[in-house]
C-alpha positions as CSV (number, residue, x, y, z in Angstrom):
1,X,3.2,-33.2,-14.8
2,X,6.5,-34.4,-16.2
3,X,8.4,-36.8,-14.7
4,X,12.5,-36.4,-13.7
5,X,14.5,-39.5,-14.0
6,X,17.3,-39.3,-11.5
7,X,19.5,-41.6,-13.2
8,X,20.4,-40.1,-16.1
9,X,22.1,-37.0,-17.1
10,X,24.1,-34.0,-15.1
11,X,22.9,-35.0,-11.5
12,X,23.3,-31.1,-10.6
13,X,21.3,-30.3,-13.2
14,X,18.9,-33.4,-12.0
15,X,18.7,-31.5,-8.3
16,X,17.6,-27.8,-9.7
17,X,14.8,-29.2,-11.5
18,X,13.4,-30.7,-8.8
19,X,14.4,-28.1,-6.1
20,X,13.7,-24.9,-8.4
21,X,9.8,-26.1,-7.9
22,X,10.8,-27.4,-4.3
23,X,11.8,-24.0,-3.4
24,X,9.1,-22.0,-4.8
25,X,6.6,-24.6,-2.8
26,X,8.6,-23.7,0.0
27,X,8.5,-20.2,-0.4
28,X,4.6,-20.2,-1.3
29,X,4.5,-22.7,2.2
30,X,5.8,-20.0,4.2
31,X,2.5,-17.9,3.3
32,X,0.8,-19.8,5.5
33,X,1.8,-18.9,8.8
34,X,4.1,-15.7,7.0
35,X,1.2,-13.4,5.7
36,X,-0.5,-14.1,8.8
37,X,1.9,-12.7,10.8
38,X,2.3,-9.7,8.3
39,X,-1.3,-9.1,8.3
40,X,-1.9,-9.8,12.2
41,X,0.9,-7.2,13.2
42,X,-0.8,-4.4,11.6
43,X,-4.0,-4.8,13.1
44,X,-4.6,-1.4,14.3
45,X,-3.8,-1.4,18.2
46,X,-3.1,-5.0,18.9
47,X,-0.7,-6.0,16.3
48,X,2.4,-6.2,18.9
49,X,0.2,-8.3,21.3
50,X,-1.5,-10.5,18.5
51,X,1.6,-11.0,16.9
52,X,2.8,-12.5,20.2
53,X,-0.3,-14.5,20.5
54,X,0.9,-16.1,17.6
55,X,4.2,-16.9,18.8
56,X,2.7,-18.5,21.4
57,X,1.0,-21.0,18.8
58,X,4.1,-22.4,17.4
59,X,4.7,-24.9,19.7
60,X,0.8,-26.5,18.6
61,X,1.8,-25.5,14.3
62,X,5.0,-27.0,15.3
63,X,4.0,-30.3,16.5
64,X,1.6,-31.3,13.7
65,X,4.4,-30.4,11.7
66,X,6.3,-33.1,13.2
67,X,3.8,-35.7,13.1
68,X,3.4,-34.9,9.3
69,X,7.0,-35.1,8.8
70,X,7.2,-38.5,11.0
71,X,5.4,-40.4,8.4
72,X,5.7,-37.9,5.3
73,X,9.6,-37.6,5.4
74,X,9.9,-41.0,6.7
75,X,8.3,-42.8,4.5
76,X,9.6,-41.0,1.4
77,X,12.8,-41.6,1.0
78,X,12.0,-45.3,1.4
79,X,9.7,-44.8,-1.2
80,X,12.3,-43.2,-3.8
81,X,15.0,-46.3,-2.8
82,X,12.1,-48.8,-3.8
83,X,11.3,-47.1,-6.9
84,X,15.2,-47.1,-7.4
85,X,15.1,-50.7,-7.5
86,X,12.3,-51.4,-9.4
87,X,9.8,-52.6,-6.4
88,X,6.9,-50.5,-7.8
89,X,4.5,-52.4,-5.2
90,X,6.6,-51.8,-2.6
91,X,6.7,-48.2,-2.6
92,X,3.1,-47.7,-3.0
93,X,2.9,-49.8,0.0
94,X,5.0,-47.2,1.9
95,X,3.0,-44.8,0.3
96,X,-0.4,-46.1,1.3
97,X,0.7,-46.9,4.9
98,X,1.9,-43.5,5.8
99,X,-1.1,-41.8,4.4
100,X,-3.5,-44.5,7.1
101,X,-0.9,-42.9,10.3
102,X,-1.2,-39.7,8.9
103,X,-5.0,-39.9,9.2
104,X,-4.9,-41.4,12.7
105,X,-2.3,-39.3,13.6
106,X,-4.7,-36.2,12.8
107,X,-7.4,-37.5,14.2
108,X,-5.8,-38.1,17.7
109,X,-3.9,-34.5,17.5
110,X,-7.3,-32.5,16.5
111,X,-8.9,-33.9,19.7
112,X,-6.3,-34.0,22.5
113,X,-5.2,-30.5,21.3
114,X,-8.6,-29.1,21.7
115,X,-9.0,-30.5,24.7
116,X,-5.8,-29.5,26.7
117,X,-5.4,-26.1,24.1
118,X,-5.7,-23.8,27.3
119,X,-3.0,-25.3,30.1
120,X,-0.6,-26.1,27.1
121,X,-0.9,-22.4,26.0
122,X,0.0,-20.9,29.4
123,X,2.8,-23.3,29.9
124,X,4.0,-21.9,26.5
125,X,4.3,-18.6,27.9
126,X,0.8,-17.1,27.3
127,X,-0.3,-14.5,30.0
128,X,-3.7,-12.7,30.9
129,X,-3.4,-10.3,28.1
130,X,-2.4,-12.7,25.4
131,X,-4.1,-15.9,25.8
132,X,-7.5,-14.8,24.4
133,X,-5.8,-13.9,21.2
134,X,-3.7,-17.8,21.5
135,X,-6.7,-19.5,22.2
136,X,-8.8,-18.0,19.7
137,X,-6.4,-18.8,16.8
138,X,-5.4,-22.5,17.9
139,X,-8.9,-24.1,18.2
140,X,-9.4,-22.7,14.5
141,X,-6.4,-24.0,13.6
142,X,-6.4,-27.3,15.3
143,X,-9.9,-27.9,13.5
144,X,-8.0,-28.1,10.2
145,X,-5.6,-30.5,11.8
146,X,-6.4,-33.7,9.5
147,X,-6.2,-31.0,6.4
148,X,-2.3,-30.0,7.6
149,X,-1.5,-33.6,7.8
150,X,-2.8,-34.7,4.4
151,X,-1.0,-31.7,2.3
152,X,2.3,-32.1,4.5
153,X,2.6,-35.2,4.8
154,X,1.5,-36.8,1.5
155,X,2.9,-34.1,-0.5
156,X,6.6,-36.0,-0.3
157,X,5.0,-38.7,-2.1
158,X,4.4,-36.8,-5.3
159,X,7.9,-35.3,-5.3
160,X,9.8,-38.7,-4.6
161,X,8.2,-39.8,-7.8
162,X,10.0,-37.0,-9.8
163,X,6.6,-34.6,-10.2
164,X,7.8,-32.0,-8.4
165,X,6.0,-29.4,-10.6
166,X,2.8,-31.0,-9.2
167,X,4.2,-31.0,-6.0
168,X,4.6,-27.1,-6.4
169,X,1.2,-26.4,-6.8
170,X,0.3,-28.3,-4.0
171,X,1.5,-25.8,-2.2
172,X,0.5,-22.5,-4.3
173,X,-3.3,-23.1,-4.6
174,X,-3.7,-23.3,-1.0
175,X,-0.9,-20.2,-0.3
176,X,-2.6,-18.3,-3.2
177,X,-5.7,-19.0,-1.4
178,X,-4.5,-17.2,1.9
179,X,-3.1,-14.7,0.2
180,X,-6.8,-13.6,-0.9
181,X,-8.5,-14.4,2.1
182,X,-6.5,-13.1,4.7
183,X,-6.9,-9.4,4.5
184,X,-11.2,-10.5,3.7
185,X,-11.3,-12.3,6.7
186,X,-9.2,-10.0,9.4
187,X,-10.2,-6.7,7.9
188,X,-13.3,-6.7,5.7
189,X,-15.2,-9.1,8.4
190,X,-13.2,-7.6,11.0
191,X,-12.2,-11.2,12.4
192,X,-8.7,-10.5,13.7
193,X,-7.0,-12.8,15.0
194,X,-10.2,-15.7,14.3
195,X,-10.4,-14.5,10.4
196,X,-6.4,-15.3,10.4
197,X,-6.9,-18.9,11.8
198,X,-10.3,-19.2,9.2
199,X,-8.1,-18.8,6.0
200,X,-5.6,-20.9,6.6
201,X,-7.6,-23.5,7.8
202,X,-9.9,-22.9,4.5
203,X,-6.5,-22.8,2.1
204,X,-5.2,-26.1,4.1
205,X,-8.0,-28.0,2.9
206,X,-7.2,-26.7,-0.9
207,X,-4.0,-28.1,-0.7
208,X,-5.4,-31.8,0.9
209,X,-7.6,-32.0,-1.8
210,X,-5.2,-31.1,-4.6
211,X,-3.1,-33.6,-3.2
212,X,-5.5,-36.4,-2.8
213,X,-7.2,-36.2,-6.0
214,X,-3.5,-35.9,-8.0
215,X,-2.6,-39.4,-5.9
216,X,-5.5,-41.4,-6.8
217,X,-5.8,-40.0,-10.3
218,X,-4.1,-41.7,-13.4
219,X,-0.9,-39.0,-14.0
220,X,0.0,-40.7,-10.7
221,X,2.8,-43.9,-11.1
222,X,1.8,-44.7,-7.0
223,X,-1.8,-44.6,-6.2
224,X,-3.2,-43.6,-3.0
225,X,-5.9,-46.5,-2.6
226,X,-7.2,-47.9,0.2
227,X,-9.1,-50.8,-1.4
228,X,-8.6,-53.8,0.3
229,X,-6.0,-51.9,3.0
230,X,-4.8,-53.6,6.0
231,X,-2.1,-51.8,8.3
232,X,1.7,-53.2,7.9
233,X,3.3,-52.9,10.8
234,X,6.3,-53.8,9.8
235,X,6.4,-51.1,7.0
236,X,5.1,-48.5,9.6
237,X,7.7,-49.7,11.4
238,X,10.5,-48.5,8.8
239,X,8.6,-45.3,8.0
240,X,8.3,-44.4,11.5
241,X,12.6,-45.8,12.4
242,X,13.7,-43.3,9.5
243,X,10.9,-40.8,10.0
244,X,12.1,-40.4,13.7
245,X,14.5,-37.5,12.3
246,X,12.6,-35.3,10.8
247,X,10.0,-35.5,13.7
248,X,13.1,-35.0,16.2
249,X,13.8,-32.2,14.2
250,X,10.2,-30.4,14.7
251,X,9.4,-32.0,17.9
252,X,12.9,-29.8,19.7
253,X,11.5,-26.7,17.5
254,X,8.9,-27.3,20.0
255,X,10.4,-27.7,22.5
256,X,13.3,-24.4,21.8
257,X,10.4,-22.6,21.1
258,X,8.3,-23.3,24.5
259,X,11.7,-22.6,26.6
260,X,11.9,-19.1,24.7
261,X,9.0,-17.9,25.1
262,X,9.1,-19.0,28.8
263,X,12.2,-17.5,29.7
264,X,11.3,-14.3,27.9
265,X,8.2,-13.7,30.0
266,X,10.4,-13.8,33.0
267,X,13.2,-11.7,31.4
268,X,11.4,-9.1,28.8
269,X,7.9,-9.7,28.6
270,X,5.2,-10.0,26.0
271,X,7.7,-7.4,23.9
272,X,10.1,-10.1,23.3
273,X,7.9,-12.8,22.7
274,X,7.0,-10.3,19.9
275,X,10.6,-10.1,19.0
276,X,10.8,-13.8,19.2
277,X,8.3,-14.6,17.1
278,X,9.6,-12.2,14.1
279,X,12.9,-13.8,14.6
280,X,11.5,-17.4,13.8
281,X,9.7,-15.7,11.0
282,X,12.6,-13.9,9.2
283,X,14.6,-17.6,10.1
284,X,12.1,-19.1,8.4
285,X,12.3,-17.3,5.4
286,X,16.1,-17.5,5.3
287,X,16.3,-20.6,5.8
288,X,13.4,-22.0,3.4
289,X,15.4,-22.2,-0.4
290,X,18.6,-24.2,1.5
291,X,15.8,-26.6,3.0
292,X,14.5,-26.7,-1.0
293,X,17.9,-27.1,-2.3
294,X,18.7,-30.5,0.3
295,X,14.9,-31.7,0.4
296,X,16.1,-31.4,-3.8
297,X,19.1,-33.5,-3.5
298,X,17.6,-35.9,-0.9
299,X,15.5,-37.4,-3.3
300,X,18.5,-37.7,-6.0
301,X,20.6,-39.1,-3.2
302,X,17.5,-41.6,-1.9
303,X,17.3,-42.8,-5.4
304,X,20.6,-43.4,-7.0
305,X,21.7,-44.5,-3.5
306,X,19.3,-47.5,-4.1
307,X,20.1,-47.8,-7.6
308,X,23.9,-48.3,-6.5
309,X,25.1,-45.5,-8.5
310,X,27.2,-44.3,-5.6
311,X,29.3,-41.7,-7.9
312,X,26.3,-40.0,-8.6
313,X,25.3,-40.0,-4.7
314,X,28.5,-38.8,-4.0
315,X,28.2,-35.6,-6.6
316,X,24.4,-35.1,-5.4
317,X,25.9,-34.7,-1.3
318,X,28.8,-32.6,-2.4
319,X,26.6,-29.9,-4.4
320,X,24.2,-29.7,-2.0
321,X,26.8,-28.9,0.5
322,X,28.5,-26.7,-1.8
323,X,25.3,-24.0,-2.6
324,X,24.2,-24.3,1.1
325,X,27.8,-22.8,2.2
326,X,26.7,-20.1,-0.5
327,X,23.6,-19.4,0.3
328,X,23.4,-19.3,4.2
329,X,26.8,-16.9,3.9
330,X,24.7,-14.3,1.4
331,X,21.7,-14.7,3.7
332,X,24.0,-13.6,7.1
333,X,25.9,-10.7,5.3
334,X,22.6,-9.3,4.2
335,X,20.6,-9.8,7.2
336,X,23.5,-8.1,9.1
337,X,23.9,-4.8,6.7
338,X,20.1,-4.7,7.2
339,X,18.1,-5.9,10.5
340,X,16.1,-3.2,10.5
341,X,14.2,-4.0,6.9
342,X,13.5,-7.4,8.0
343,X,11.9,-6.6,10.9
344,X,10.2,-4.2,9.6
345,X,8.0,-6.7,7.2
346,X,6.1,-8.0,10.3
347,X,5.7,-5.2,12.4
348,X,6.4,-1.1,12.3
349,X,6.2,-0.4,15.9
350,X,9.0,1.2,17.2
351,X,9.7,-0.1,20.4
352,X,9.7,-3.7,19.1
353,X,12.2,-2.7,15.9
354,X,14.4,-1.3,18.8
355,X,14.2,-4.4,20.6
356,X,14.6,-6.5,18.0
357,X,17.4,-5.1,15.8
358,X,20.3,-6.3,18.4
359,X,18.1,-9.9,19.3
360,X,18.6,-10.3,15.2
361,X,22.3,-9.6,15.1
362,X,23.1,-12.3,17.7
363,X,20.6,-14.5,16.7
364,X,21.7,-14.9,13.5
365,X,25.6,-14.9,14.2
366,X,27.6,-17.5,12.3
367,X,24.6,-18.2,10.3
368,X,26.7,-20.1,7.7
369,X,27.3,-22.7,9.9
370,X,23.9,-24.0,9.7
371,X,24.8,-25.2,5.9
372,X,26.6,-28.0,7.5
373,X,24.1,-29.3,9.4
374,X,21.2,-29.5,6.4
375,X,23.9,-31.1,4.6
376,X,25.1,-34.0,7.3
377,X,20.9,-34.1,8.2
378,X,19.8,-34.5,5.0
379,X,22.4,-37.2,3.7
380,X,21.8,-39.4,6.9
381,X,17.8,-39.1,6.2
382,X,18.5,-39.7,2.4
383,X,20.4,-43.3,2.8
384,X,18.0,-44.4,5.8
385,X,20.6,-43.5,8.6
386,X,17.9,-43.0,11.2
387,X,19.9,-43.3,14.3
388,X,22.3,-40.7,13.1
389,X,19.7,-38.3,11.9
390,X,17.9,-38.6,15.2
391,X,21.3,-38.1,17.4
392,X,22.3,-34.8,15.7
393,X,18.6,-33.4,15.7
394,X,18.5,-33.8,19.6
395,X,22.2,-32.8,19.8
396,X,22.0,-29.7,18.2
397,X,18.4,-28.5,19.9
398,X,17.2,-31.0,22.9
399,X,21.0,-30.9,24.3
400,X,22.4,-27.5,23.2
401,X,19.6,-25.5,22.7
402,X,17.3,-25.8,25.5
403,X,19.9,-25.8,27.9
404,X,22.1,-22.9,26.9
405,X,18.4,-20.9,26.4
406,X,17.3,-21.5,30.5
407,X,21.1,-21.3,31.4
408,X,22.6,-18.5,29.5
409,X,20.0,-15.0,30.9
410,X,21.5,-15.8,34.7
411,X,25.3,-15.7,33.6
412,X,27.0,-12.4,32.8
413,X,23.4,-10.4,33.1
414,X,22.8,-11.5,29.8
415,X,19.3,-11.4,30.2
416,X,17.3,-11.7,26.8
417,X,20.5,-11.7,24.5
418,X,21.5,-14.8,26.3
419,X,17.9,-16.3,25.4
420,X,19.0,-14.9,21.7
421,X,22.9,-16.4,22.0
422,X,22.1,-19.8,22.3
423,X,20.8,-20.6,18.2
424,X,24.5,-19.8,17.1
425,X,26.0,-21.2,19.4
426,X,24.2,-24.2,18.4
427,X,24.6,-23.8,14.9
428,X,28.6,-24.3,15.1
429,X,28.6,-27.0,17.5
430,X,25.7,-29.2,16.3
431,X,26.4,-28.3,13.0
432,X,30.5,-28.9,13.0
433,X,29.6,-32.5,14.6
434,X,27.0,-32.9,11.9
435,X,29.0,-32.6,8.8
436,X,32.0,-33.9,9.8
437,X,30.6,-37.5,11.2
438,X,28.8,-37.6,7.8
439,X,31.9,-37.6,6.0
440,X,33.3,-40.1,8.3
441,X,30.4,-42.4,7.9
442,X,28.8,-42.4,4.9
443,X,32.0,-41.1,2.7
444,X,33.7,-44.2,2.4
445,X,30.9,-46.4,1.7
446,X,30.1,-44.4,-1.4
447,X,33.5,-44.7,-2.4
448,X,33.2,-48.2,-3.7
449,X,32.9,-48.5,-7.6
450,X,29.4,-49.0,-9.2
C-alpha cells in the first residue's frame, strides 16, 4: 500500500517502482485471455479449430478493451496532473466521472453485443465449423462485460495515485483465479470452449471487486463515491478528448484484427486464423513489459508535467525511450533464433507450427521499431496531447494497416505472407512519424527552465 511520490528523488528509479508492479500486472493480465488459449489449444481434437474460435473473439475482447481504456486511460492522466497541482477535489471528480461512463458504457456493450453476437461473428471471419465454438465463448464473455470495465478501467485510478503495488494485485487475484479454474472448468467439467469463457468471466469479477472495495476504502487518497453524484459533462468531456487515444488504439486492433481474419479465410482458411491468433498471442506477450515500462513513465511524466518540473519530464520521456529500444531489439533477436518454441506454447499440431513458423518471421520483422511508437504514444497521452495521440493511432493501424492487409495477398502472389507483411511495415512507418513529431512538438516546450 505505499505510496510513490513522483517529485522527488532519481525519476528513473521513480519509473521502476511503479512499472516493476505495472509489468508484473501486465504479465499476470495476459493470463486472461493467454492460459485460455494455452488450455483451449490442447483440447483433444478441436484445439486447432477452438483456438481459431477464439481468434474470432478478439474483435468483441477488443472493443470493451477500448471502451475501458476511453475513460480509464483518459481520465488518468488528468487525474495524476490535478494531483500534481494540488487540486485533490478535482481529480476525484475525474475519478468518479469516469467510473459513472464506465458503468453505462458496460451496460450498453453487454446488451448490444448479445444481441448482434452472431452476424458480427461471421463478418469477423467465423465459418460453419467455427462459429459454434465463437458463439459459445462470447455470450459468456459478454455477460461479464460490466466486470471487464470496472477492473480495466478503474484500475488506472489506483496507479495514478502512486499505489501501484495495489494496482498489481488487482490484476493477480483475478489471473490467479483463472489460473485454477481453467483447466476445472474445460477439463474436469468437460466445458471446453464454455468452461474457458466461465473462468474468466468468474476471475473478472475478482478483480472488479478488489478494485472497488480498495477505492472506496480509507488506504485510498481518491474515493470512489457516488453520494450526491451528478454527471459533469464538461469533465467527461476532457476524459473522453484525451481518452480518444487509447480507445483509437484498441478500436483499429479491432478493426486489423477483423480485416485478418477476413482475408485469411479467403487466402488460407480456418489454419491461419489459427496461426493468426497465436501470432497476436505471442505479440502480446512481447509486447506487454515495454507497455509496463511507458504506462510506468506516463504517470511520472503526467505528474511532474503538471507540477512544472519539465527537467524531470524530460529525463522520464528519454528513459522510457531508451529501455523500449532495448527491450523490443532483445525480444526480435530471440523470437527470430526461435519461432518454433513460441509457437509451440499455444498449440503442438504440426501443420499449424509449419504454418506458422514463416507467418512469425515476417510478422515480427523490424520489431524494434515499435519502441518508437510507445514512446511518441505515450508522451502525447501523458501531457494531454489528444489530437496527436489520436492521429498516429489511426496512422499507424486505420491508414497503414488495414489497407496494406486487404491490398498486399493480390500483389506479387503474396497470398497469406502479404496479410502477415503489413504489421512491420507499419511498425517503421507509423512508428518513425511517431517519435520523431514528438520530439518536434513536445521537446522544446520542456526545454524551458523550471
Amino acid at each position: 500500500m505505499q505510496q510513490i511520490d513522483f517529485s522527488q528523488g532519481s525519476i528513473r528509479r521513480r519509473i521502476l517502482a511503479v512499472a516493476t508492479p505495472m509489468l508484473i500486472a501486465q504479465l499476470l493480465n495476459l493470463l486472461y485471455n493467454i492460459v485460455d488459449r494455452i488450455y483451449i489449444g490442447k483440447i483433444p481434437g478441436e484445439g486447432t479449430l477452438a483456438l481459431a474460435s477464439i481468434g474470432l473473439c478478439f474483435p468483441f475482447v477488443t472493443l470493451i478493451t477500448a471502451f475501458a481504456n476511453l475513460f480509464g486511460l483518459g481520465g488518468a492522466p488528468l487525474c495524476a496532473m490535478a494531483r500534481g497541482k494540488g487540486n485533490r477535489e478535482g481529480a476525484q471528480g475525474i475519478m468518479v466521472n469516469a467510473g459513472f461512463m464506465l458503468l453505462l458504457s458496460g451496460a450498453v456493450l453487454t446488451v448490444l453485443g448479445i444481441a448482434f453476437h452472431r452476424p458480427l461473428l461471421y463478418l469477423f471471419g467465423a465459418s460453419e465449423v467455427t462459429y459454434p465454438y465463437a458463439s459459445s465463448y462470447i455470450v459468456i464473455y459478454l455477460i461479464g462485460t460490466l466486470c471487464v470495465m470496472l477492473s480495466l478501467g478503474l484500475n488506472p485510478y489506483i496507479n495514478c495515485q502512486g499505489f501501484a503495488r495495489t494496482g498489481m494485485l488487482t490484476v493477480a487475484l483475478g489471473a490467479a483465479a483463472n489460473i485454477v479454474l481453467d483447466p476445472i472448468f474445460i477439463f474436469a467439467l468437460h466445458l471446453g470452449v464454455c468452461g474457458a469463457a466461465i473462468a474468466t468471466v468468474l476471475s473478472q469479477f475478482l478483480s472488479a471487486a478488489w478494485v472497488v472495495k480498495f477505492l472506496t476504502g480509507k488506504k485510498a487518497e481518491l474515493k470512489l463515491d457516488f453520494r450526491g453524484f451528478r454527471p459533469d459533462r464538461q469533465c467527461i468531456q476532457r476524459i473522453t478528448v484525451l481518452g480518444i487515444a487509447s480507445f483509437v488504439m484498441s478500436f483499429t486492433d479491432t478493426l486489423v484484427q477483423v480485416a485478418c481474419n477476413a482475408t485469411l479465410r479467403n487466402f488460407g482458411g480456418d489454419l491461419y486464423i489459427s496461426v493468426m491468433t497465436v501470432l497476436n498471442s505471442v505479440r502480446q506477450i512481447a509486447q506487454t513489459p515495454v507497455l509496463a515500462i511507458a504506462d510506468g513513465a506516463s504517470t511520472a511524466i503526467s505528474y511532474n508535467y503538471g507540477a512544472r518540473l519539465y527537467r524531470r519530464t524530460r529525463d522520464a520521456i528519454r528513459f522510457m525511450t531508451q529501455i523500449a529500444i532495448g527491450y523490443t531489439m532483445l525480444v526480435w533477436i530471440l523470437v527470430s533464433l526461435f519461432p518454433a518454441l513460441f509457437i509451440r506454447i499455444f498449440n503442438q499440431d504440426t501443420e499449424l507450427v509449419a504454418a506458422a513458423v514463416p507467418a512469425l518471421h515476417i510478422y515480427f520483422f523490424g520489431f524494434v521499431m515499435m519502441a518508437f511508437q510507445y514512446s511518441g504514444q505515450s508522451t502525447f497521452r501523458a501531457l494531454g496531447r489528444a489530437k496527436y495521440a489520436v492521429f498516429f493511432s489511426l496512422l499507424r493501424k486505420a491508414f497503414i494497416v488495414v489497407p496494406l492487409t486487404l491490398l498486399l495477398p493480390y500483389c506479387w502472389n503474396l497470398g497469406v505472407s502479404g496479410v502477415f507483411a503489413a504489421e512491420p511495415v507499419s511498425n517503421c512507418i507509423g512508428g518513425l512519424a511517431c517519435y520523431f513529431t514528438m520530439r518536434h512538438v513536445v521537446m522544446p516546450e520542456l526545454k524551458m527552465e523550471n
